[in-house]
DSSP file (Angstrom, degrees, kcal/mol; ACC not computed):
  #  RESIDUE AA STRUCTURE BP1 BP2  ACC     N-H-->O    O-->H-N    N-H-->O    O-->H-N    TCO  KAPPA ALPHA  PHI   PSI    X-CA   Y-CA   Z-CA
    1    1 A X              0   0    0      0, 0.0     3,-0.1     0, 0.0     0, 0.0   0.000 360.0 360.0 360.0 130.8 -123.5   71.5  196.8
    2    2 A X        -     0   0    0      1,-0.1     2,-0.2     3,-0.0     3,-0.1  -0.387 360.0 -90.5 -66.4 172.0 -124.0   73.4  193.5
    3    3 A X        -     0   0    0      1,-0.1    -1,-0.1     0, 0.0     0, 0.0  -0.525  43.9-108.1 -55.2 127.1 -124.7   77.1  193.4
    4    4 A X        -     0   0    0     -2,-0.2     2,-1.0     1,-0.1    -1,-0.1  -0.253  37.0-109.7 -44.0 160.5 -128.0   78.1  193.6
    5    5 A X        -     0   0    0     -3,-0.1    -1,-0.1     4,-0.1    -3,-0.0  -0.773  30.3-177.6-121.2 146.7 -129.3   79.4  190.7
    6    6 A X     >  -     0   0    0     -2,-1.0     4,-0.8     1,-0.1   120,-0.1  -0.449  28.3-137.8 -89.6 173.2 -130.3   83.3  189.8
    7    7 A X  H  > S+     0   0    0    118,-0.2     4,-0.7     2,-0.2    -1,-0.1   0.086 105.8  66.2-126.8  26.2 -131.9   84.3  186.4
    8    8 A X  H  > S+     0   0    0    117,-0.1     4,-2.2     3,-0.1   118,-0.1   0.707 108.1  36.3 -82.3 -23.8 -129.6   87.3  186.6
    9    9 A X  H  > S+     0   0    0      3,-0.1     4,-1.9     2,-0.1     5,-0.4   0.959 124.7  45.8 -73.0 -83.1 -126.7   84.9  186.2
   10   10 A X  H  < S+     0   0    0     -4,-0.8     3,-0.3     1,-0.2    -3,-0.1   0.539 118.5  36.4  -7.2 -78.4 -128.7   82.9  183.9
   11   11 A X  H  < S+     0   0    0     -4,-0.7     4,-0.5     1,-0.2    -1,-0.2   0.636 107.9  62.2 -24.5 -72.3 -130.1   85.3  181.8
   12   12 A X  H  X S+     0   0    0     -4,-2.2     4,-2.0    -3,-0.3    -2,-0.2   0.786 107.1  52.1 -22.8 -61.9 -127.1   87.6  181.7
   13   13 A X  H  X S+     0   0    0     -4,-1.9     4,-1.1    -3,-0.3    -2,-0.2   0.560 106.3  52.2 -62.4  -8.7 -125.2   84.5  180.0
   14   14 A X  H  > S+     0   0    0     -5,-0.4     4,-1.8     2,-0.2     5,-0.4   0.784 105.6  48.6 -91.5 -35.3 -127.7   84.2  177.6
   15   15 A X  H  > S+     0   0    0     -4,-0.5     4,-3.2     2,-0.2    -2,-0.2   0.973 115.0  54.2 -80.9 -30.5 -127.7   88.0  176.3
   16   16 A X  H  X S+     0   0    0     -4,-2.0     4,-3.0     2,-0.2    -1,-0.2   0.895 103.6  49.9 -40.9 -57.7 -123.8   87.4  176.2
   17   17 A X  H  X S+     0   0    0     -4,-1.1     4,-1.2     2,-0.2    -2,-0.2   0.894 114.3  50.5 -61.6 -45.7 -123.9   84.2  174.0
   18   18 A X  H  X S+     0   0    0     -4,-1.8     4,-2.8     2,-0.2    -2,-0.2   0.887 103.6  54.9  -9.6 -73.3 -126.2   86.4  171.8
   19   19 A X  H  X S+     0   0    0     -4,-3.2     4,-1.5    -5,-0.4    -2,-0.2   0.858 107.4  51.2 -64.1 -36.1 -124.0   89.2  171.7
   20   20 A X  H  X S+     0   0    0     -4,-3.0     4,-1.9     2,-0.1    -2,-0.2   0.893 108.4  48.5 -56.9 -25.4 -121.3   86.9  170.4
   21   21 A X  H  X S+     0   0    0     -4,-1.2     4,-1.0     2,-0.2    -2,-0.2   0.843 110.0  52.9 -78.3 -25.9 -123.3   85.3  167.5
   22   22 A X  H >X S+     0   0    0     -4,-2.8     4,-2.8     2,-0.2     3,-2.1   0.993 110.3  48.3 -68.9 -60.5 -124.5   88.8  166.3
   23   23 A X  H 3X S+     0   0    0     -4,-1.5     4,-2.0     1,-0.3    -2,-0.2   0.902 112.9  50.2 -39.1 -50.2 -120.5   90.1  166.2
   24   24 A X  H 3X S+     0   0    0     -4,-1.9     4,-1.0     2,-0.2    -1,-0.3   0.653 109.2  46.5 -54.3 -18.7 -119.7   86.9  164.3
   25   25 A X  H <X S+     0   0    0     -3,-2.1     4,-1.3    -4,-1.0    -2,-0.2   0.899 117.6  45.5 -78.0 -52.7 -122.6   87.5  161.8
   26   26 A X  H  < S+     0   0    0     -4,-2.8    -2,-0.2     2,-0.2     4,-0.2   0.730 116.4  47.8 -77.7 -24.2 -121.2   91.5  161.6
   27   27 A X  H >< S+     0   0    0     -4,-2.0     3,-0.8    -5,-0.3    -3,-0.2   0.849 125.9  29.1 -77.4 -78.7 -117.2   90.1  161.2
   28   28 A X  H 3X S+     0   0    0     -4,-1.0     4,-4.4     1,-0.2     8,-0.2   0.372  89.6  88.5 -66.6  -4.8 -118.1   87.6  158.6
   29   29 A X  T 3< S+     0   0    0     -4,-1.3     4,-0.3     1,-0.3    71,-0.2   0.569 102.1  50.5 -77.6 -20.8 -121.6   88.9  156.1
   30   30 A X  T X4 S+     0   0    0     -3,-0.8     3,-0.5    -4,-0.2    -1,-0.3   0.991 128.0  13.3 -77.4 -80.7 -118.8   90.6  154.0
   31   31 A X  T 34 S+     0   0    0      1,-0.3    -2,-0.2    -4,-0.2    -3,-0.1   0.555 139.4  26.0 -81.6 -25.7 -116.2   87.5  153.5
   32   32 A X  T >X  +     0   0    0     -4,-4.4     4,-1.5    -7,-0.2     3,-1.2  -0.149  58.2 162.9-141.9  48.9 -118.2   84.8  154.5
   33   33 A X  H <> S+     0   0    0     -3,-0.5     4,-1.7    -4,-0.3     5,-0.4   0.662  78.9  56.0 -64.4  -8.2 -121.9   85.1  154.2
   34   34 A X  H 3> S+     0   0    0      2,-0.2     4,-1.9     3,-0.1    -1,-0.2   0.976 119.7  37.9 -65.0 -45.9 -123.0   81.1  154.5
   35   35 A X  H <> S+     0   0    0     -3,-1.2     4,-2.0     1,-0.2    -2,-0.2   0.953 118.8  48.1 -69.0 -49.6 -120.9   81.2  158.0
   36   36 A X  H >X S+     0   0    0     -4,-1.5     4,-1.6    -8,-0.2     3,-0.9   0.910 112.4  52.9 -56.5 -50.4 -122.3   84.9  158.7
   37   37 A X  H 3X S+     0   0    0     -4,-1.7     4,-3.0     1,-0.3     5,-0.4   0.847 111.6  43.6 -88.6 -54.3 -126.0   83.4  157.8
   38   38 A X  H 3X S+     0   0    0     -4,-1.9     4,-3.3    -5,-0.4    -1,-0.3   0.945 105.0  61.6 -58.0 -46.0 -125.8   80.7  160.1
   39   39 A X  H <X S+     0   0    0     -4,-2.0     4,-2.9    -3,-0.9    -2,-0.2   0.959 112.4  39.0 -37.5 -65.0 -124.4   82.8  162.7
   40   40 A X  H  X S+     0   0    0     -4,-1.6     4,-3.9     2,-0.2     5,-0.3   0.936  98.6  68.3 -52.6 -55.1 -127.6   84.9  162.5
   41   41 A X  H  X S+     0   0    0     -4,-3.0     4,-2.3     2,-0.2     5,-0.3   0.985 108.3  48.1 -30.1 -66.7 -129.8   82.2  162.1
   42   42 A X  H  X S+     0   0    0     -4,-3.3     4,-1.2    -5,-0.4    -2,-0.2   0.859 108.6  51.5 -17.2 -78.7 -128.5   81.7  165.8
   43   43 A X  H  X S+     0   0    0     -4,-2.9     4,-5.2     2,-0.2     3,-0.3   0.689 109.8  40.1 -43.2 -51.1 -128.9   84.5  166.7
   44   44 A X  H  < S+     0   0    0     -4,-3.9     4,-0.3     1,-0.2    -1,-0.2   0.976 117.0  50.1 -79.2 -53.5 -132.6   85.4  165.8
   45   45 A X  H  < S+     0   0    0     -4,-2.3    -1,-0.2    -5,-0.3    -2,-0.2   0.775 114.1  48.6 -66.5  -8.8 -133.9   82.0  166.8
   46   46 A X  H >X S+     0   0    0     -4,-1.2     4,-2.6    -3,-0.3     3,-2.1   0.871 113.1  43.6 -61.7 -59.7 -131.9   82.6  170.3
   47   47 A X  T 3< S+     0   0    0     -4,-5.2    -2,-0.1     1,-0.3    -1,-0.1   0.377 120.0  52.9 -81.4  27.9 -133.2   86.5  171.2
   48   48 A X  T 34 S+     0   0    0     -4,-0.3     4,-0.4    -5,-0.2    -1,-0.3   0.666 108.0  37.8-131.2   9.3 -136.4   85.1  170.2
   49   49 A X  T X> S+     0   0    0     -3,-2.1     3,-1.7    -5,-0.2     4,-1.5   0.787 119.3  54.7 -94.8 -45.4 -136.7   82.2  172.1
   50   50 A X  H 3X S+     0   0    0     -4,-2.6     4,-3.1     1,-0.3     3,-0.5   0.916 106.5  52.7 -51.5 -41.0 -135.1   84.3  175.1
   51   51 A X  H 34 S+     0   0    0     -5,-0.2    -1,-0.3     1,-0.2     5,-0.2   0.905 104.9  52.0 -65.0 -23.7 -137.6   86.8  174.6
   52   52 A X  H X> S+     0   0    0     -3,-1.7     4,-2.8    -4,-0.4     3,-0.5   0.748 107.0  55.8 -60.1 -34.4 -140.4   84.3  174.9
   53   53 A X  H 3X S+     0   0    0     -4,-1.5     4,-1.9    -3,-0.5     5,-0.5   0.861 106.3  50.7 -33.0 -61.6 -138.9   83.1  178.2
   54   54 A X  H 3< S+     0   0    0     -4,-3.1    -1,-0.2    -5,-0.4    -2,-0.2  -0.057 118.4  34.1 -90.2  22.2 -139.1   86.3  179.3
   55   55 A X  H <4 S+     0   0    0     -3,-0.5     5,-0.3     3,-0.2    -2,-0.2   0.284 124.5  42.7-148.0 -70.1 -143.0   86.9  178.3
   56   56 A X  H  < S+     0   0    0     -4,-2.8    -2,-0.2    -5,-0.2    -3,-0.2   0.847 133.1  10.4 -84.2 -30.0 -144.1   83.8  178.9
   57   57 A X  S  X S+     0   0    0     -4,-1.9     4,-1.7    -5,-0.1     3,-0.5   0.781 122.8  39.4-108.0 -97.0 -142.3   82.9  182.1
   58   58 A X  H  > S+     0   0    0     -5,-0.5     4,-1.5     1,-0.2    -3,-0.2   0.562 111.6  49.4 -24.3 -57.6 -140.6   85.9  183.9
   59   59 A X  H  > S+     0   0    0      2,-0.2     4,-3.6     1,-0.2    -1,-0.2   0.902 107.9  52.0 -68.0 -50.2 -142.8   88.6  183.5
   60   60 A X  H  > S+     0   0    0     -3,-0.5     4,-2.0    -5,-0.3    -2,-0.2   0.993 113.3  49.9 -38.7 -55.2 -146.0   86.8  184.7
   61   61 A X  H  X S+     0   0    0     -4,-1.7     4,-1.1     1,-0.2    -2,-0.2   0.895 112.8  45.7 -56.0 -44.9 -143.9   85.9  187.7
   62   62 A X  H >X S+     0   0    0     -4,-1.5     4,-1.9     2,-0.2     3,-1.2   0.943 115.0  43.5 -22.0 -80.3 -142.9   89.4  188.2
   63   63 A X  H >X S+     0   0    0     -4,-3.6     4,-4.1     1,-0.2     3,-1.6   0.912 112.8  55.7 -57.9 -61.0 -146.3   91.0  187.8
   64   64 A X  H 3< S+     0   0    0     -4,-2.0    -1,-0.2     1,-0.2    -2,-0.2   0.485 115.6  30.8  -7.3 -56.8 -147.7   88.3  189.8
   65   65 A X  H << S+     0   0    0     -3,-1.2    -1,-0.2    -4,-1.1    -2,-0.2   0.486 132.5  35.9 -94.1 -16.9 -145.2   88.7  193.4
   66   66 A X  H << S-     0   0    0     -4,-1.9    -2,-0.2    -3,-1.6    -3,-0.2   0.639  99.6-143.0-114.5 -30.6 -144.7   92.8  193.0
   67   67 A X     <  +     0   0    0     -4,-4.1    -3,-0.2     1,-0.5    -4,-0.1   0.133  57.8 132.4  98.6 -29.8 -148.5   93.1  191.5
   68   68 A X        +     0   0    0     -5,-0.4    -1,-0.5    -6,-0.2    -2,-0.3  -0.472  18.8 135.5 -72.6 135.2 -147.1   95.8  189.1
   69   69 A X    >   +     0   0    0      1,-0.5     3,-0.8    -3,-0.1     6,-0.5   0.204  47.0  47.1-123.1 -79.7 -148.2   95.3  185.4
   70   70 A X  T 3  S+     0   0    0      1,-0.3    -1,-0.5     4,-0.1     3,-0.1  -0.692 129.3   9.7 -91.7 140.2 -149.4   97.9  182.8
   71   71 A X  T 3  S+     0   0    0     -2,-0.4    -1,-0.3     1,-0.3    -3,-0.1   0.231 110.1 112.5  88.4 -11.9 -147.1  100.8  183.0
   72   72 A X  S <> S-     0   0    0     -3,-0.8     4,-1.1     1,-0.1    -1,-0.3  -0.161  87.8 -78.3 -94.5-175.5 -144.8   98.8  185.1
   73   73 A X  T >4 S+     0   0    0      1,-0.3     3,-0.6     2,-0.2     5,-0.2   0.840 129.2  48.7 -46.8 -57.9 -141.3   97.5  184.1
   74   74 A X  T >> S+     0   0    0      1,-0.3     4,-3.1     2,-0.2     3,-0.8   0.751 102.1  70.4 -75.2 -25.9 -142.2   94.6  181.9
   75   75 A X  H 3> S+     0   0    0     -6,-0.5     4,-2.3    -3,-0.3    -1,-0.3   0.856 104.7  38.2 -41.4 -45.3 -144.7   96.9  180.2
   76   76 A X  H << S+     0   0    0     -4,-1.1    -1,-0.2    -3,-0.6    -2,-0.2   0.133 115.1  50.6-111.7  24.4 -142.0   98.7  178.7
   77   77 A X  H <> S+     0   0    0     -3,-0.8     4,-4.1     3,-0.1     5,-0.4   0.549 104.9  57.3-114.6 -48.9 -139.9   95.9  178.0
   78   78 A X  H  X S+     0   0    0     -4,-3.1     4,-0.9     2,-0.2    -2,-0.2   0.905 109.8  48.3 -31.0 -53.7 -142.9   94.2  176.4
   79   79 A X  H  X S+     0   0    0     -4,-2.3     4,-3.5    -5,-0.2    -1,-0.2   0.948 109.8  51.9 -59.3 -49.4 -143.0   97.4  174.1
   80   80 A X  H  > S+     0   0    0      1,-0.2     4,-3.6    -5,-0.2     5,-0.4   0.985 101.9  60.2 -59.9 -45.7 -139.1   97.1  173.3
   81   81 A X  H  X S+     0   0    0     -4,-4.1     4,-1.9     2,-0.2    -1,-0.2   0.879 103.8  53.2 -52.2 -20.7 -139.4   93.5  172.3
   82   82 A X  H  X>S+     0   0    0     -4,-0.9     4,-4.5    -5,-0.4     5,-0.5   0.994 107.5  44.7 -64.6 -46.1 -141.5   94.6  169.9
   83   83 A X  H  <5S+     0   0    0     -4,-3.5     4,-0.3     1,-0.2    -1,-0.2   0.743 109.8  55.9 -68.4 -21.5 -139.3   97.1  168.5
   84   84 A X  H  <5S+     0   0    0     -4,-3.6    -1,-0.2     2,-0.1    -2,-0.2   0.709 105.7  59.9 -79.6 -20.8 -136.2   94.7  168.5
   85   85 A X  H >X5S+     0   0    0     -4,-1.9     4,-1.3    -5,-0.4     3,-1.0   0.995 103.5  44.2 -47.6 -61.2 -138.5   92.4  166.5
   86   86 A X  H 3X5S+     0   0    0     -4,-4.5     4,-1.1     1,-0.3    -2,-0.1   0.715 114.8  49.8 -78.3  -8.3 -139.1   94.7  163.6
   87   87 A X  H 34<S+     0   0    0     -5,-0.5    -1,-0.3    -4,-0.3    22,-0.2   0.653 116.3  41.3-111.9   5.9 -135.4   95.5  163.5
   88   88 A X  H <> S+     0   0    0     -3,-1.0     4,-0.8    -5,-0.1    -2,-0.2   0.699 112.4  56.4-106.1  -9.7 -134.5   91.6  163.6
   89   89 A X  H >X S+     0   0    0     -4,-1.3     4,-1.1     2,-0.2     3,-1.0   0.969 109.8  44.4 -19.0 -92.6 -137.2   91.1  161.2
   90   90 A X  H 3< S+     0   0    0     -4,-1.1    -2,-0.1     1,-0.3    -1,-0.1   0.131 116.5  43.7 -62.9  12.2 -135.4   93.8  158.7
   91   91 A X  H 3> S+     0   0    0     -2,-0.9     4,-1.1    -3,-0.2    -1,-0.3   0.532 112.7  54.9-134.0 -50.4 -131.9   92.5  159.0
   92   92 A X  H XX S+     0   0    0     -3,-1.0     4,-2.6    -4,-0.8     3,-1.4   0.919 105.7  47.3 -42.7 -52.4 -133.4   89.2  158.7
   93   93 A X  H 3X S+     0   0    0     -4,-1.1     4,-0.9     1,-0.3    -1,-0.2   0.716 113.6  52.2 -63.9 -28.8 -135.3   90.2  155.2
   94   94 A X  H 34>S+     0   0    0     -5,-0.3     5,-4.1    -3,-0.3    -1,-0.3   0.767 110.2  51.7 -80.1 -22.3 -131.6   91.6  154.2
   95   95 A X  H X<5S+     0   0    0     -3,-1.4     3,-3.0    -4,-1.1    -2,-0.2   0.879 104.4  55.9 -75.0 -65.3 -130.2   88.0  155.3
   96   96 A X  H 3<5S+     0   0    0     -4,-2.6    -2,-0.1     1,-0.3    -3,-0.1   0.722 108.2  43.7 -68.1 -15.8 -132.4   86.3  153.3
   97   97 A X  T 3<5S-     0   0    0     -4,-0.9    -1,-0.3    -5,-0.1    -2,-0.2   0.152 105.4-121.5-113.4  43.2 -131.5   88.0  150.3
   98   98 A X  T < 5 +     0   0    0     -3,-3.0     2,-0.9     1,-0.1    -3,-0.2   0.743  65.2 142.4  22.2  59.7 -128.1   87.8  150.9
   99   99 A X      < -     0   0    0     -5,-4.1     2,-0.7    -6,-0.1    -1,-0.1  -0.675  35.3-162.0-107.7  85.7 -127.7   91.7  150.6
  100  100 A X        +     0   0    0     -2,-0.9     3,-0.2     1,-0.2     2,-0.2   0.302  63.3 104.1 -59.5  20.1 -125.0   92.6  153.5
  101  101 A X        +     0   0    0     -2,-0.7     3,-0.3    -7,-0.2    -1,-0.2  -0.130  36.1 110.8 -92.0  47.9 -126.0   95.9  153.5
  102  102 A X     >  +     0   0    0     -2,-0.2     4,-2.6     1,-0.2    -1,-0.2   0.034  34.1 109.8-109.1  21.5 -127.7   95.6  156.4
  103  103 A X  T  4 S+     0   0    0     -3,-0.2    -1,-0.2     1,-0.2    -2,-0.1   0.949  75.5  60.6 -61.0 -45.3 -125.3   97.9  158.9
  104  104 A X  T >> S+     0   0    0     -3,-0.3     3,-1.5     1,-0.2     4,-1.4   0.957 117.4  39.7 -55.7 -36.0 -127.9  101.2  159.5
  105  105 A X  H 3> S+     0   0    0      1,-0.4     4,-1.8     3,-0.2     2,-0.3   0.941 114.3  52.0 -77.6 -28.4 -130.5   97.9  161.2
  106  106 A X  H 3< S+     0   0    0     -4,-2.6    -1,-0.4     2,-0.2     2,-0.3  -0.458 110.0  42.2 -55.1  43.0 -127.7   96.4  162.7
  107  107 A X  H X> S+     0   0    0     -3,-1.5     4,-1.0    -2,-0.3     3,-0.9   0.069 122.3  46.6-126.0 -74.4 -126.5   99.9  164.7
  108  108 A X  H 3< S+     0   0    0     -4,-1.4     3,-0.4     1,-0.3    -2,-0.2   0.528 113.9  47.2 -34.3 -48.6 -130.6  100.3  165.3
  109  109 A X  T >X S+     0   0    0     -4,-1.8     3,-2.0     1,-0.3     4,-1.0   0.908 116.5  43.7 -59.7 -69.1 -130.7   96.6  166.5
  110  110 A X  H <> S+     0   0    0     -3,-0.9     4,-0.6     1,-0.3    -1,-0.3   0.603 114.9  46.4 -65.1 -35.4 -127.5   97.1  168.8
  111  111 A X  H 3< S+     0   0    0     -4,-1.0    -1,-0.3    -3,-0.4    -2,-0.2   0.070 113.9  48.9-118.5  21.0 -128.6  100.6  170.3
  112  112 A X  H <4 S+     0   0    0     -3,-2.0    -2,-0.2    -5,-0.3    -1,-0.2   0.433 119.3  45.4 -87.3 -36.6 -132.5   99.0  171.0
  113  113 A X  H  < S+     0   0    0     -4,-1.0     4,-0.4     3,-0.2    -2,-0.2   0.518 106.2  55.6 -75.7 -21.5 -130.4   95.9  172.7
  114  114 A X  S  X S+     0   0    0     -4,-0.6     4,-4.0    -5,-0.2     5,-0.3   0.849 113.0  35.2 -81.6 -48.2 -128.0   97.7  174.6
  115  115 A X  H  > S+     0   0    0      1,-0.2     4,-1.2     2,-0.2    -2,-0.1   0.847 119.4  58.6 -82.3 -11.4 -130.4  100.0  176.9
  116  116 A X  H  > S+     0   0    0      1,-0.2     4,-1.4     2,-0.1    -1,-0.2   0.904 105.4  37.9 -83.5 -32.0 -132.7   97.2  176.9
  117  117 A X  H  > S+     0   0    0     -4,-0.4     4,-0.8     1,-0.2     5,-0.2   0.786 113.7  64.8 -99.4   8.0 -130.9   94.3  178.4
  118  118 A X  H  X S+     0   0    0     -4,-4.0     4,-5.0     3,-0.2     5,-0.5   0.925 102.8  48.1 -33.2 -51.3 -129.2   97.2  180.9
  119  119 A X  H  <>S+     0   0    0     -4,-1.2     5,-1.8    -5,-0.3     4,-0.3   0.650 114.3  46.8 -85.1 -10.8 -132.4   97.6  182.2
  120  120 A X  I  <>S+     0   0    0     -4,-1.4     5,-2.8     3,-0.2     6,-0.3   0.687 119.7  34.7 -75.6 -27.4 -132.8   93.7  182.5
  121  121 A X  I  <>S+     0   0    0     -4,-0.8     5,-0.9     3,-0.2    -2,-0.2   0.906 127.4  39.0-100.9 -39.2 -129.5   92.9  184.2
  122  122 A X  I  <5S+     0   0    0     -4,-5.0    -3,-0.2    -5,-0.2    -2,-0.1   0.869 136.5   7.7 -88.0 -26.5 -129.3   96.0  186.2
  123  123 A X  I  >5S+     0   0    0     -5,-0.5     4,-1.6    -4,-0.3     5,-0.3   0.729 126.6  35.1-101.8 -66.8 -133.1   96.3  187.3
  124  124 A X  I  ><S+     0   0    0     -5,-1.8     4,-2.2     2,-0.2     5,-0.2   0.964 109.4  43.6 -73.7 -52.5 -135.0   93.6  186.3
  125  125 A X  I  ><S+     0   0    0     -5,-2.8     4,-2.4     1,-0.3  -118,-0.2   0.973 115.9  55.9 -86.4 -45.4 -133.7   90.3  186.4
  126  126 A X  H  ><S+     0   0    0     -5,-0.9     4,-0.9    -6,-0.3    -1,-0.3   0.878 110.0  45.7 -48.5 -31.7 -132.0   91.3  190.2
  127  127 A X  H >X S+     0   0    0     -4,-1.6     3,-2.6     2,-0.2     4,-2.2   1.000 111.1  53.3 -69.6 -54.7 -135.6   92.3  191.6
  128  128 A X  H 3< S+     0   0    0     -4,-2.2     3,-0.3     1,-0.3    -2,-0.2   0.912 107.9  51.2 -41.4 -65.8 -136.9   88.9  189.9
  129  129 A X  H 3< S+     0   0    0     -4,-2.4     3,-0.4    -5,-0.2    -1,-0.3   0.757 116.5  41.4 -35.4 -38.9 -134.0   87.2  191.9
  130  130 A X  H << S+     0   0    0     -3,-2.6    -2,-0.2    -4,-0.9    -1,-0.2   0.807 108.9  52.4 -79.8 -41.3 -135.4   89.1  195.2
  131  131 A X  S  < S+     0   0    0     -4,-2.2     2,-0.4    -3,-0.3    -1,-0.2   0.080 111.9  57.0 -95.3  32.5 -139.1   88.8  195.0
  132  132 A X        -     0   0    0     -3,-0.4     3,-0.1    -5,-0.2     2,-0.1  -0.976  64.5-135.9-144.5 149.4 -138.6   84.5  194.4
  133  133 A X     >  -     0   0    0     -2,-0.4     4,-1.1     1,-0.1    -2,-0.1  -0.077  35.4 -98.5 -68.6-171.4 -137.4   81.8  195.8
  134  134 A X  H >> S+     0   0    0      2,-0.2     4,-2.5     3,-0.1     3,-1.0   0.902 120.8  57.0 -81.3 -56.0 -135.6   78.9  194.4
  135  135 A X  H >4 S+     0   0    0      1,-0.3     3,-6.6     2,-0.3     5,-0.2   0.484 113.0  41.4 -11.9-111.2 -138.6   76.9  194.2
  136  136 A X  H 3> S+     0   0    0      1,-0.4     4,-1.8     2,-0.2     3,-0.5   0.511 114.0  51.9 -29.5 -40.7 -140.0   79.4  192.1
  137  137 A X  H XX S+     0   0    0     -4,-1.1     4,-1.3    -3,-1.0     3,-0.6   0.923 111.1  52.7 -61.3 -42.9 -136.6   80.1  190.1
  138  138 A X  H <X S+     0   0    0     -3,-6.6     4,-1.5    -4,-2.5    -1,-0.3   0.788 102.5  53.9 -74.4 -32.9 -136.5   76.6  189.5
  139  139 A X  H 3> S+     0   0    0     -3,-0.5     4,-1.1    -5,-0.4    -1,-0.3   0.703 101.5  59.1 -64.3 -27.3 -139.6   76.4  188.2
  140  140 A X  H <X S+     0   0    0     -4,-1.8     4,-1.2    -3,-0.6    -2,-0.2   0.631 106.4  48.1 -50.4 -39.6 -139.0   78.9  185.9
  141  141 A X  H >X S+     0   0    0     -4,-1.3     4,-0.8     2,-0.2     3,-0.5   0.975 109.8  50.9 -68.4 -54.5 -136.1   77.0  184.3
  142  142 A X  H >< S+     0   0    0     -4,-1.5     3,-0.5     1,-0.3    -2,-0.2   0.846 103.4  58.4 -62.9 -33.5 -137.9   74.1  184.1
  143  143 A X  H >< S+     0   0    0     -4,-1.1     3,-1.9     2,-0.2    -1,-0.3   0.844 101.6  58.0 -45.9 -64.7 -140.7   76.1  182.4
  144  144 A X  H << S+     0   0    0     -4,-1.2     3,-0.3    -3,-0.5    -1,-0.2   0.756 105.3  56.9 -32.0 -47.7 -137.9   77.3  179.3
  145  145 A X  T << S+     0   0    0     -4,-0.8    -1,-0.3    -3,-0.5    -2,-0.2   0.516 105.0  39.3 -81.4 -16.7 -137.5   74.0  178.7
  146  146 A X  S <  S+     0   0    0     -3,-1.9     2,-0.9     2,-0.1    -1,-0.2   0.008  83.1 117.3-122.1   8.7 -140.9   72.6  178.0
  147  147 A X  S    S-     0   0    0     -3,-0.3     4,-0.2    -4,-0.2    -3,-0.0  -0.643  76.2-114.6 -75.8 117.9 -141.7   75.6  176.2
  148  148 A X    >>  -     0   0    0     -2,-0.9     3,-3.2     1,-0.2     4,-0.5  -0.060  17.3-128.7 -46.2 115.0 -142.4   74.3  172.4
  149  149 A X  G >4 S+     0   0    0      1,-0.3     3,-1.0     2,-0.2    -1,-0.2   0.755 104.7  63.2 -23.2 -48.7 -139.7   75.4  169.4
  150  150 A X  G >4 S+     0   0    0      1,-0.2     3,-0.7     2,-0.1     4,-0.3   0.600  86.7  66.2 -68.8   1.4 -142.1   76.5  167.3
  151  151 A X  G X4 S+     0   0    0     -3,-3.2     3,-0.9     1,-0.3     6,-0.3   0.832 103.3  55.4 -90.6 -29.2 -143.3   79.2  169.6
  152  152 A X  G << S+     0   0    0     -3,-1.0    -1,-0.3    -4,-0.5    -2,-0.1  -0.138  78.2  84.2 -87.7  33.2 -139.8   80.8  168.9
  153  153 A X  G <  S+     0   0    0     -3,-0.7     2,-0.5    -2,-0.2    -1,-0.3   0.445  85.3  61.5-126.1 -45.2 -139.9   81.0  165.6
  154  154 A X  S X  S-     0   0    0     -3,-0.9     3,-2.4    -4,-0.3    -1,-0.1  -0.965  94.2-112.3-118.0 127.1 -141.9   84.5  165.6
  155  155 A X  G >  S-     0   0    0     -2,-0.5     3,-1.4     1,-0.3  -107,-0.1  -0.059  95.6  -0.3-114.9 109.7 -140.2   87.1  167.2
  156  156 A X  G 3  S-     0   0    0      1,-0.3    -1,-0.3  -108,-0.2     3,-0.1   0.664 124.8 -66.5  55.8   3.0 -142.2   88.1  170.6
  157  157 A X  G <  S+     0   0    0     -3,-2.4     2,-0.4     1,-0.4    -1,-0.3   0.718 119.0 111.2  89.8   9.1 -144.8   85.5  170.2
  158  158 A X    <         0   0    0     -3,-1.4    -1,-0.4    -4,-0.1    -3,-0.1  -0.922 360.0 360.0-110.3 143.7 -145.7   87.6  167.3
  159  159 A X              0   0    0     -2,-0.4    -4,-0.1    -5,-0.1    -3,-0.1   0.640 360.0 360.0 -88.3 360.0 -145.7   87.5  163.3
């Protein structure tokens, strides 16, 4: 039998794989900016389809089984994706014009990313895991999958 599956496990692995392609963009933007550039590329179209996931799929589900919405948890994660848009947005705009002086939006990016996906692995994504089934968890994966590419192309389902 496989393991069931959580979307703290899930999830978790995703903000990991993330967090390497951003350290590989920050080793190489000096020595190797086509490979750093690519790196990123990853990267931004990855935290931005993951944030869409988590928007489009997971938070509905949340608010939905706990009832909690505005002002609740996903409220103030909803605000923080924004603000890790506009600082992957400005590191992007530094990307694009190959200027690798982008470290002060990278630290901001990293210390918006850090207390945010705490409060996902340590709070959120376990309650999500509590208030569902598998059904529902499963449906949620399937859901990820049929979401369209282009919707992850702007950063929080926003331009």
């Amino acid at each position: 039998m496989s393991e069931q599956k959580t979307i703290s496990a899930f999830y978790e692995q995703d903000h990991d794989r993330l967090d390497e392609l951003f350290k590989t963009f920050q080793q190489l933007k000096r020595s190797d900016f086509a490979k750093a550039k690519e790196a990123f590329e990853e990267f931004k179209f990855g935290l931005q389809r993951h944030i869409v996931w988590e928007e489009d799929l997971l938070f509905p589900l949340w608010e939905e089984k706990t009832g909690m919405s505005e002002g609740g948890p996903t409220s103030v994660m909803r605000n923080e994706h924004r603000q890790i848009g506009q600082q992957l947005e400005a590191i992007h705009g530094k990307v694009a014009e190959q200027n690798p002086d982008s470290d002060q939006e990278e630290q901001a990016l990293l210390n918006l990313l850090g207390s945010h996906n705490m409060k996902e692995e340590r709070v959120l994504y376990p309650s999500i895991d509590q208030v569902t089934s598998a059904e529902e968890r499963e449906t949620v994966f399937r859901g990820m999958k049929n979401i369209p590419e282009d919707r992850y192309k702007v950063c929080g389902g926003q331009q």
